[in-house]
C-alpha positions in Angstrom: 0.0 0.0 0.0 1.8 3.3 -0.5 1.1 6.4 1.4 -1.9 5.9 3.5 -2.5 10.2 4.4 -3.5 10.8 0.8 -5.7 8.0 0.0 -9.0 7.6 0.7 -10.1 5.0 3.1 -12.5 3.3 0.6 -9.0 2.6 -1.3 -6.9 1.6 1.2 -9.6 -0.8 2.3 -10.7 -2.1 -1.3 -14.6 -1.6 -0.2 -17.6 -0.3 -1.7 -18.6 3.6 -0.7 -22.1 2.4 0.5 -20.6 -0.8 2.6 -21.8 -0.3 6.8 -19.7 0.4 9.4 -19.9 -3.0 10.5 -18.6 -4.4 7.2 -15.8 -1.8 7.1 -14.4 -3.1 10.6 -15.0 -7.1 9.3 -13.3 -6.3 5.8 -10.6 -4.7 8.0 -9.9 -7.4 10.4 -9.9 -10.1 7.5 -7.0 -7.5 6.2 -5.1 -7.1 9.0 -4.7 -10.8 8.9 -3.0 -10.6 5.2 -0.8 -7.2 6.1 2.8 -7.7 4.9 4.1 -4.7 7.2 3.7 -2.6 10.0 2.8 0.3 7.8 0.1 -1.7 6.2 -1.7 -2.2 9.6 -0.9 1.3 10.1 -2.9 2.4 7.2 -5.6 -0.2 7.8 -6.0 1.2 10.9 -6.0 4.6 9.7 -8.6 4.1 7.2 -11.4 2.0 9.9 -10.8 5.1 12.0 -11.3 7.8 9.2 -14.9 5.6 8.2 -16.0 4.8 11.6 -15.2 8.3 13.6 -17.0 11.2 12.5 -19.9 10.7 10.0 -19.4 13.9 8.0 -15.7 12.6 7.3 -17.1 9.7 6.2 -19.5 11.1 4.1 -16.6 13.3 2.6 -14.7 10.2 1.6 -18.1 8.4 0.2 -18.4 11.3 -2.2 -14.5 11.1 -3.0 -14.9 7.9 -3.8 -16.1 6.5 -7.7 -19.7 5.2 -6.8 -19.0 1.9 -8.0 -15.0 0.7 -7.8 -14.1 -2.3 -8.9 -11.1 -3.5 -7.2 -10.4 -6.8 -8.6 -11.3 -8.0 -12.4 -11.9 -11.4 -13.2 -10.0 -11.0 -16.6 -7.4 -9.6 -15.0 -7.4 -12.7 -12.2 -7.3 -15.1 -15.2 -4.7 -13.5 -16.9 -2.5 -13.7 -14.1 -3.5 -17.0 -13.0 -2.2 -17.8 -17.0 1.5 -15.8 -16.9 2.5 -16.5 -13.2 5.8 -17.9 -12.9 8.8 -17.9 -10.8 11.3 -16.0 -11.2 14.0 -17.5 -13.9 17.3 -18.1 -11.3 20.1 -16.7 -11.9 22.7 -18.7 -14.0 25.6 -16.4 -12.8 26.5 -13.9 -10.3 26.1 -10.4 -11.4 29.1 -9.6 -13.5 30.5 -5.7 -12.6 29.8 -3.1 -15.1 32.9 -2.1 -17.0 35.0 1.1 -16.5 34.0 4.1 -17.8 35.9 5.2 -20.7 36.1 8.7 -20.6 38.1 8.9 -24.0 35.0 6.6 -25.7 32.5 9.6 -24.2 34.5 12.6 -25.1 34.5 11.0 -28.6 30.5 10.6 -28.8 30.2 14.4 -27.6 32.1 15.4 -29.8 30.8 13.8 -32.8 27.4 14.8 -31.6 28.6 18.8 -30.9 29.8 19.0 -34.7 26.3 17.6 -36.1 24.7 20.0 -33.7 27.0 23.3 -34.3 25.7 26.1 -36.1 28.8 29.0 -37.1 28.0 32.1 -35.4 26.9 34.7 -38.0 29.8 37.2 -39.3 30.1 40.4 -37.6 28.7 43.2 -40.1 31.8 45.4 -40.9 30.9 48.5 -43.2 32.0 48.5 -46.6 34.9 50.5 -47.8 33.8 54.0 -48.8 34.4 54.4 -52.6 37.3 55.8 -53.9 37.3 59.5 -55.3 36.9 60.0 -58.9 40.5 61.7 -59.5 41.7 58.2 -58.1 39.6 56.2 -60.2 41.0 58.1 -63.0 44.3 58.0 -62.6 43.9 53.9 -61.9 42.3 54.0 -65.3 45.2 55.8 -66.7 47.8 53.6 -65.0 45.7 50.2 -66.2 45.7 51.8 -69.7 49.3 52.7 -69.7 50.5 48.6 -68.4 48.4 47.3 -71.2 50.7 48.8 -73.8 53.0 46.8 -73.3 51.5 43.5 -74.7 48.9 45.3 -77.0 50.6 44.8 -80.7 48.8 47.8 -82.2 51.2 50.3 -79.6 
């Protein structure tokens, strides 16, 4: 049973909303019989005293509750009935899980971090302002003046 503060006694006790008072301490008994633990007991307990005390906490459980649970399925019975089995034993001890190897991993990441990578974007530099006309000129000129040498008509 897990924790027995925030479940409602119906639950903890498997019973019907509408079963009496005197069912709810006859179920209980037959289940403190079958209790694995003390905290099962505890909850037990716990749950005949939330049902039996006060009847306007017990009335605020009976309307928590679904009207008609159903705590145990007969499919469900026969299809564990059909699958049981022991557990298979163990052939051999436990064998210790290898070293880490830290090389093996830095590898992986690292494979994994170059798929993943995007490049930053390139800063934005300004272009170059445009050189005055007199230069362009005189770069014409100069351009002009080197091509003379391997133009045949010169």
């Amino acid at each position: 049973m897990t924790d027995p503060y925030t479940r409602n006694p119906f639950e903890v006790l498997r019973l019907d909303p509408s079963a009496p008072s005197a069912e709810v301490v006859q179920h209980a008994g037959a289940l403190r019989q079958r209790a694995a633990g003390e905290a099962d007991v505890a909850a037990i307990r716990q749950a005949v005293q939330a049902l039996t005390g006060r009847p306007e906490e017990r009335r605020l459980h009976e309307l928590l509750t679904h009207p008609r649970p159903c705590y145990r399925w007969g499919a469900l019975d026969r299809f564990q009935a059909a699958f049981r089995r022991l557990a298979p034993a163990a052939a051999a001890p436990d064998t210790p899980c290898p070293a880490l190897d830290l090389e093996e991993v830095a590898s992986l990441l690292r494979a994994l971090a170059v798929e993943q990578w995007e490049p930053p974007p390139l800063p934005f530099t300004r272009p170059e302002p445009p050189s005055p006309p007199d230069e362009i000129e005189r770069e014409i000129v100069e351009a002009l003046w080197q091509a003379l040498l391997y133009d045949s008509r010169a």
